[in-house]
C-alpha positions in Angstrom: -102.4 82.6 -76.0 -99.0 80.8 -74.9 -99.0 77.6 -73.3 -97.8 79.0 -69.9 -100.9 80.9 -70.2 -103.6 79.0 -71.1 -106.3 77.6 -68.7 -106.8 75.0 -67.3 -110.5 74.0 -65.6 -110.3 73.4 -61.8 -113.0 70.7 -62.7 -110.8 69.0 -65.2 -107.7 69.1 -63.1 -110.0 67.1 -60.3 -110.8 64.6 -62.6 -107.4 64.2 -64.3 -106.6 63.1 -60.1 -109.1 61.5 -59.3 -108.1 58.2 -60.8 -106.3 55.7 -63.1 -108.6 55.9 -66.0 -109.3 59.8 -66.8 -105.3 60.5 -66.2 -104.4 57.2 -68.8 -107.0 58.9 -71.3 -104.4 61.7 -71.5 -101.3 60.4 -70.4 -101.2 57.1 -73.2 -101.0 59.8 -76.0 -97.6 60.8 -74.4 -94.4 60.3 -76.0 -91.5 60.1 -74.0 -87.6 60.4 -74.2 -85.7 59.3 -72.0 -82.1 61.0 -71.3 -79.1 58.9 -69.0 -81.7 55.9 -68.5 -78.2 54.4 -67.0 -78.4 56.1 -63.8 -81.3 54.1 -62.6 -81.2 51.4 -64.4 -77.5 50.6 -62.7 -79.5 51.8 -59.5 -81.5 48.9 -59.8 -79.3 46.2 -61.1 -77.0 47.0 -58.5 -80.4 46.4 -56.2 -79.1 49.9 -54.5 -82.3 52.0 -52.6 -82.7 55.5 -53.8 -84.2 58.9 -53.3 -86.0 60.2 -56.3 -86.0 63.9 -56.0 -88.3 65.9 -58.2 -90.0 69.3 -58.7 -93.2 69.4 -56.9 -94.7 71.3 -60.7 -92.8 68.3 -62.8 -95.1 65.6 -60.5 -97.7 64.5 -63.0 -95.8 63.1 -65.9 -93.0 61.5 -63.8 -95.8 59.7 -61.4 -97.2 58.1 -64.8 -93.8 57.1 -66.1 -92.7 55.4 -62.5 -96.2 53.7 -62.3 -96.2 50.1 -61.1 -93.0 50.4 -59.9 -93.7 49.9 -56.2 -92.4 53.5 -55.4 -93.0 55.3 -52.0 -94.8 58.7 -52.5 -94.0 61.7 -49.9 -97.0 63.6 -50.3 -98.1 66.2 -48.2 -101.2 66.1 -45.7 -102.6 69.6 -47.3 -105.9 69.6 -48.8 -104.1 70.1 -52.4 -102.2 66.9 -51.3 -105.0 64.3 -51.8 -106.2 64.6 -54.9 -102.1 63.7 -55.7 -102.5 60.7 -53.2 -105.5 59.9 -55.0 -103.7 59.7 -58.3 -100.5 58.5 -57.2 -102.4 55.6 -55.0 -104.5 54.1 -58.4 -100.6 54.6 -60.2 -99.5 52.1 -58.2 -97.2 54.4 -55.8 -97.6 53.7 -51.5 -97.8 56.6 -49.5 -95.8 58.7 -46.6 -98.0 60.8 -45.8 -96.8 64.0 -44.0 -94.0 67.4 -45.4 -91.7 69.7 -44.0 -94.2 72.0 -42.6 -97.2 69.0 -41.2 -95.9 65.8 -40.0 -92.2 66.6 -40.7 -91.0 64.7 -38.5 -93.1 61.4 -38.2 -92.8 61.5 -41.8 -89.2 61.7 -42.3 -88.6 58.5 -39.7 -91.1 57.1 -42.1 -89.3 57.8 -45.1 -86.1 56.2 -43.8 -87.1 53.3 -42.8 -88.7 52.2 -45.8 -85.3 53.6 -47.3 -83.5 51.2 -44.7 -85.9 48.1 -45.8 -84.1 48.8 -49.5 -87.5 50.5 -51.0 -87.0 53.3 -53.8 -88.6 56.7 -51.9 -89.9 60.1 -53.9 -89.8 63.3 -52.6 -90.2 66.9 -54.1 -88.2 69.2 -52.0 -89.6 72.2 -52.9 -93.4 70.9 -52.2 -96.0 70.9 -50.3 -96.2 75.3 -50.9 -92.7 76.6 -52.5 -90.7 78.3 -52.9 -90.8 76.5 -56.3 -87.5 74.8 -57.3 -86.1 75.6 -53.8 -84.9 72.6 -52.0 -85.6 72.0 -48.2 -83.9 69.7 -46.1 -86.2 66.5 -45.7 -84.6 64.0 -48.7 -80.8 65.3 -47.6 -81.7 64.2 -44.0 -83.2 61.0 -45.5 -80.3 60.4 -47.6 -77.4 60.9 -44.5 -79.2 58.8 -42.1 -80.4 56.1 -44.7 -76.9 56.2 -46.7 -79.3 56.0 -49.6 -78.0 58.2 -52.5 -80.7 61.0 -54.8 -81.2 60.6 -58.5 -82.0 63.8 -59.9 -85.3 63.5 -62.5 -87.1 66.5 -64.0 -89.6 66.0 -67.3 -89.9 68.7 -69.4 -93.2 68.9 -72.5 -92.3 70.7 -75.5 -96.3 71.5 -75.4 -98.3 71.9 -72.1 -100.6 73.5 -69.5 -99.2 75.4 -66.8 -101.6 75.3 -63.6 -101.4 79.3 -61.6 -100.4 78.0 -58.9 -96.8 78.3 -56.7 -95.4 75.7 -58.6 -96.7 76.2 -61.7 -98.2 72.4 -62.2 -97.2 71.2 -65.6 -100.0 69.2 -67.5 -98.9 67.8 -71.1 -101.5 68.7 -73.7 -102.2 65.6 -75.8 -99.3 64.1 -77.7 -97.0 66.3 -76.2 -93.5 65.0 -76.3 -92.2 64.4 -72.3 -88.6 64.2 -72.0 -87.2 62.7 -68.6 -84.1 63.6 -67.7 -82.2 61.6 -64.6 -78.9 63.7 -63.1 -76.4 61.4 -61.7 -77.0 59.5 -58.4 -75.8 61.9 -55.5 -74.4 61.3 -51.7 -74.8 63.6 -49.3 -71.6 64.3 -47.8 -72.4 65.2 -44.2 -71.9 63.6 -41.3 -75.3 65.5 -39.8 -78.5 65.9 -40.2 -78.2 69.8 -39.4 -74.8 69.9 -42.2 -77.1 68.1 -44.4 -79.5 70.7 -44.8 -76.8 72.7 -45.9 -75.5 71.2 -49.0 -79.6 72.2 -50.4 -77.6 74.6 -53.0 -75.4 72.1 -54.4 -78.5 70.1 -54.7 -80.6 72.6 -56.5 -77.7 73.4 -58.7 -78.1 69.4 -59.5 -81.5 69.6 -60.3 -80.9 72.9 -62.7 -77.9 71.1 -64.1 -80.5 67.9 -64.9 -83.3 70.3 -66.3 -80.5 71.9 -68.7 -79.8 68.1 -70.4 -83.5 67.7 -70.5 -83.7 70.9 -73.0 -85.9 72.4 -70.4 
C-alpha cells in the first residue's frame, strides 16, 4: 500500500488537532529543510508585513514550523475548520475567522487591518472546500489594499499520509523528512480589487514554481 493510499483513522486525525501535545508527539520527530530561508528572513529584518500563502493540504507541517511566531490564521468557519483553529490556537497562531464562501467579507477587512497594523497574515487560497491548488481571490485583495507583499511556502514529506479528502491533507509519518520551500515575495500589481482577482494564474503558477524547488 502507497503512502497516498494508506489510512488514516478519523479518530486519530481528531486527536492529532485537538491540541499542542498529541500533534508535538508526532511533529518533534520531523526533520526539516529549509530552501530560500532568505525570503522571509529579509521579510522580517526589513520589519515588512506579509501574506503567507499556502495549500490548504500542506497546512499541518507549515502551522508547526511557524509556531510561536505570533502569525494570523485565516481559517474557515466550516465544521472541518475548528479542529484547525483548535490546533493552530494551542500553536500559538491568532485567528480570522471567516473564507471566501462564509464571512468573506467581514473576514477579509479583518485580514487587512491586522496587515495594516504590520502583523504577518496566513491564508490558503484554495481552502475552505477546493478546488485543491486553485487560488481564489481573498489574499490578492488583501495584498492590493494592504500593499503587503505574498511569500509563497509549500512543505513537501518524502514519507506521509494523504487524508481522502478535496485537498488531500498531508500528515508526515514519523521521522519523515519535511522540506519547506518559500517562492519569492510577490506584489500584486493591480490597482483593483476586481483586477486583483485576476492575476490568481500568475499566482498559482508561483506556488507550482515554489513546489518544483521544494522537490515536490
Amino acid at each position: 500500500m502507497s503512502d497516498d493510499d494508506e489510512p488514516f483513522p478519523w479518530r486519530s486525525r481528531a486527536a492529532l488537532l485537538a491540541g499542542r501535545g498529541a500533534l508535538q508527539l508526532l511533529a518533534r520527530t520531523w526533520r526539516f529543510r529549509i530552501v530560500n530561508a532568505a525570503a522571509i528572513d529579509d521579510l522580517r529584518a526589513a520589519k515588512r508585513n506579509f501574506i503567507f500563502s499556502l495549500w490548504h493540504g500542506q497546512l499541518l507541517p507549515l502551522l508547526w514550523h511557524h509556531r510561536d511566531e505570533g502569525v494570523v490564521l485565516l481559517i474557515s468557519e466550516h465544521r472541518d475548520g475548528e479542529m484547525v483553529a483548535r490546533a493552530a490556537e494551542s500553536l500559538g497562531y491568532a485567528l480570522v475567522r471567516g473564507s471566501t464562501t462564509r464571512g468573506a467579507d467581514r473576514a477579509l477587512i479583518s485580514v487587512i487591518r491586522e496587515l495594516q497594523a504590520g502583523r504577518e497574515v496566513a491564508i490558503t487560497p484554495d481552502g475552505p472546500k477546493g478546488p485543491a491548488g486553485k487560488y481564489a481571490p481573498g489574499a490578492l485583495i488583501a495584498s492590493q489594499r494592504s500593499g503587503a507583499a505574498i511569500l509563497p511556502v509549500v512543505a513537501v514529506a518524502d514519507r506521509a499520509w494523504h487524508l481522502k479528502s478535496w485537498d488531500g491533507f498531508m500528515i508526515p509519518k514519523p521521522f519523515a523528512r519535511v522540506t519547506v520551500a518559500y517562492g519569492n515575495p510577490t506584489n500584486v500589481l493591480a490597482a483593483t480589487p476586481r483586477a486583483a482577482a485576476e492575476e490568481a494564474p500568475r499566482f498559482e503558477a508561483i506556488m507550482n514554481d515554489t513546489i518544483g524547488k521544494a522537490g515536490g
